[in-house]
C-alpha positions as CSV (number, residue, x, y, z in Angstrom):
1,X,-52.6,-14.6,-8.3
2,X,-56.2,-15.2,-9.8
3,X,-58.1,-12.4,-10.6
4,X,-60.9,-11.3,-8.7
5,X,-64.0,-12.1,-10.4
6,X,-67.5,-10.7,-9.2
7,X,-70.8,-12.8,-9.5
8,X,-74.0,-11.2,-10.6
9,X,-77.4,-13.1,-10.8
10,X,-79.7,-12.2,-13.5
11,X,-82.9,-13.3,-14.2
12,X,-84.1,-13.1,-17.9
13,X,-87.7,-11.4,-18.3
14,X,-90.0,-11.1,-21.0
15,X,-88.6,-8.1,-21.5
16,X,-85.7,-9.1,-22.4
17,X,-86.1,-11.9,-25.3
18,X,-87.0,-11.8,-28.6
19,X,-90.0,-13.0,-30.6
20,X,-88.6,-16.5,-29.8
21,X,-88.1,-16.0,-26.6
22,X,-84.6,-16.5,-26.4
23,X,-82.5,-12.9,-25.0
24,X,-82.0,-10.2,-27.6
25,X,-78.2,-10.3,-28.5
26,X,-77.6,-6.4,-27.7
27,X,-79.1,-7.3,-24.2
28,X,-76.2,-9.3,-23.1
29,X,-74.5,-5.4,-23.1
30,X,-76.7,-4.3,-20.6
31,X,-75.7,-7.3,-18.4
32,X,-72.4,-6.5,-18.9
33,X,-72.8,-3.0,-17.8
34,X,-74.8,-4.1,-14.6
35,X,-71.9,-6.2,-14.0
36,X,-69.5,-3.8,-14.6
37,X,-71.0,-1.3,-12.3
38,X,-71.4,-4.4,-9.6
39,X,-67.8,-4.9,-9.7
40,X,-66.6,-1.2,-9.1
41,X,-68.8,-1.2,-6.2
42,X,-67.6,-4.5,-5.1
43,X,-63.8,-2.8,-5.1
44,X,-65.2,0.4,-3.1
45,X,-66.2,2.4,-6.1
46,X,-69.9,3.5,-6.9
47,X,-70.5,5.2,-10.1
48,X,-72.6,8.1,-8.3
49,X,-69.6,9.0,-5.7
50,X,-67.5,8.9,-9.0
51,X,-69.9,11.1,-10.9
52,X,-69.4,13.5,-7.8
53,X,-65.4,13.8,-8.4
54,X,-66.0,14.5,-12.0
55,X,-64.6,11.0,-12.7
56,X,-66.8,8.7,-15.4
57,X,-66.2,5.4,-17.5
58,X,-67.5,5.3,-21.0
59,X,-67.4,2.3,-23.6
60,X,-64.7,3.0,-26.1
61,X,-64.7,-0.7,-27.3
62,X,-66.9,-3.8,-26.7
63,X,-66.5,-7.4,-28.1
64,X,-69.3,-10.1,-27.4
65,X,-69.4,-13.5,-28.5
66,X,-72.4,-15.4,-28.3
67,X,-72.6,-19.7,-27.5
68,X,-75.5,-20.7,-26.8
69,X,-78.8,-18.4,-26.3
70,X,-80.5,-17.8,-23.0
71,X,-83.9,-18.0,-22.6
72,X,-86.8,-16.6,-20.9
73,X,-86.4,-17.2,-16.9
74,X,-83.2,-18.5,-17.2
75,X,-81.1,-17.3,-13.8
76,X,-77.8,-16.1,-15.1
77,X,-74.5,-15.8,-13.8
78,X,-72.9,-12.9,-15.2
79,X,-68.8,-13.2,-14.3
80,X,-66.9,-9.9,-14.5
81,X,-63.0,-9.6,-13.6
82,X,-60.9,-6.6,-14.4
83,X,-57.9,-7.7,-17.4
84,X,-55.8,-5.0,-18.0
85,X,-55.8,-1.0,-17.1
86,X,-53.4,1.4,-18.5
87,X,-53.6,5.4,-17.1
88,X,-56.8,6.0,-18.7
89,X,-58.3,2.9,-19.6
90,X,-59.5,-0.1,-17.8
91,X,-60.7,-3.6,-19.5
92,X,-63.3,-5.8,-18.2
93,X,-63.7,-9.1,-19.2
94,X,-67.2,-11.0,-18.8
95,X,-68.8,-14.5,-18.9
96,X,-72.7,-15.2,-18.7
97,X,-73.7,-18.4,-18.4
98,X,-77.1,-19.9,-17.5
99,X,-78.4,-21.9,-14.3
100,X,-77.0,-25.5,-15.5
101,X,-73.6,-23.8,-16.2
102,X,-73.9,-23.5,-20.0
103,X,-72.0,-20.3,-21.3
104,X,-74.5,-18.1,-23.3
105,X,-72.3,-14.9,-24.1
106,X,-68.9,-13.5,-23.2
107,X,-66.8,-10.8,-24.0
108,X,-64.6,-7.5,-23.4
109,X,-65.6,-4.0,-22.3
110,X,-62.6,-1.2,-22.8
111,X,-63.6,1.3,-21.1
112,X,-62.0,5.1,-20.9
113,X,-61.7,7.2,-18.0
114,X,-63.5,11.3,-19.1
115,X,-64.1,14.5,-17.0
116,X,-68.1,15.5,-16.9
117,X,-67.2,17.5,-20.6
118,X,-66.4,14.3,-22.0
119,X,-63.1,15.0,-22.0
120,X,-60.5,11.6,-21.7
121,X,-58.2,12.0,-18.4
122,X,-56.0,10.0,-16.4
123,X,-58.0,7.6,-14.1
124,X,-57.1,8.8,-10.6
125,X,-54.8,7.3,-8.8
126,X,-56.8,6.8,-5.5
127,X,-59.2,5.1,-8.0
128,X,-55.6,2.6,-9.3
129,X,-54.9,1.8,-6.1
130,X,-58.3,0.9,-4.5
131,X,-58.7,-1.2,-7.2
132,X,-55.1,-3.0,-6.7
133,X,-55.8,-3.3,-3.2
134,X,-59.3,-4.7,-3.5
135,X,-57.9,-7.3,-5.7
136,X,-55.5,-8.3,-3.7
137,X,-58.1,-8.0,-0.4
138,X,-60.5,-10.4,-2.2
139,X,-57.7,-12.6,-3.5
140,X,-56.2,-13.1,-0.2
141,X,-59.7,-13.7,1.3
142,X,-60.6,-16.5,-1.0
143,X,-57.2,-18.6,-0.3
């Protein structure tokens, strides 16, 4: 069964380059994150109705290689699919590539499951399950 993988269109501003006008490398993090948060919500999980159950996800490791540089207005693509979970981790994996199809970046996100004191717990099971479910829901819709 493929994985699902959610699609999130980015558009590169000003903002976002460098003197050259090509997108500052740390940047590509903070599409991952947007993509990350897309994804949960895709699956039936929004950060802030997480947030209420005392239930967060932090960066405990992130990897990113870079290809090829994007560049001011480029429309990207940023590609996020869940790899691998274990009882308080999960790991996202992550593919941006520009509007001809050309991948500019990817990488991995570990990210670990803590309380509001910071404290690592178990990801809740309701919060396992949804996301099995969903995959399996999107999977089955796409065939």
């Amino acid at each position: 069964m493929k994985p699902h993988v959610n699609h999130l269109r980015v558009r590169v501003y000003y903002e976002d380059t460098d003197c050259g006008n090509v997108v500052y490398y740390a940047n590509y993090l903070k599409y991952m994150e947007r993509g990350r948060t897309e994804f949960l919500r895709d699956m039936g999980f929004g950060l802030a109705e997480l947030h209420k159950q005392d239930t967060l996800f932090v960066v405990a490791e992130a990897h990113v290689r870079y290809h090829v540089s994007a560049r001011y207005d480029d429309l990207l693509d940023v590609a996020t699919s869940l790899t691998e979970h274990t009882s308080a981790t999960v790991t996202f994996h992550y593919e941006i590539a520009n509007q001809r199809g050309v991948l500019c970046a990817s990488g991995d996100v570990k990210a670990a499951c803590v309380d509001g004191n910071g404290k690592v717990k178990r990801i809740p099971r309701a919060i396992l399950d949804g996301l099995a479910r969903g995959q399996e829901k999107r999977n089955h819709e796409k065939t």
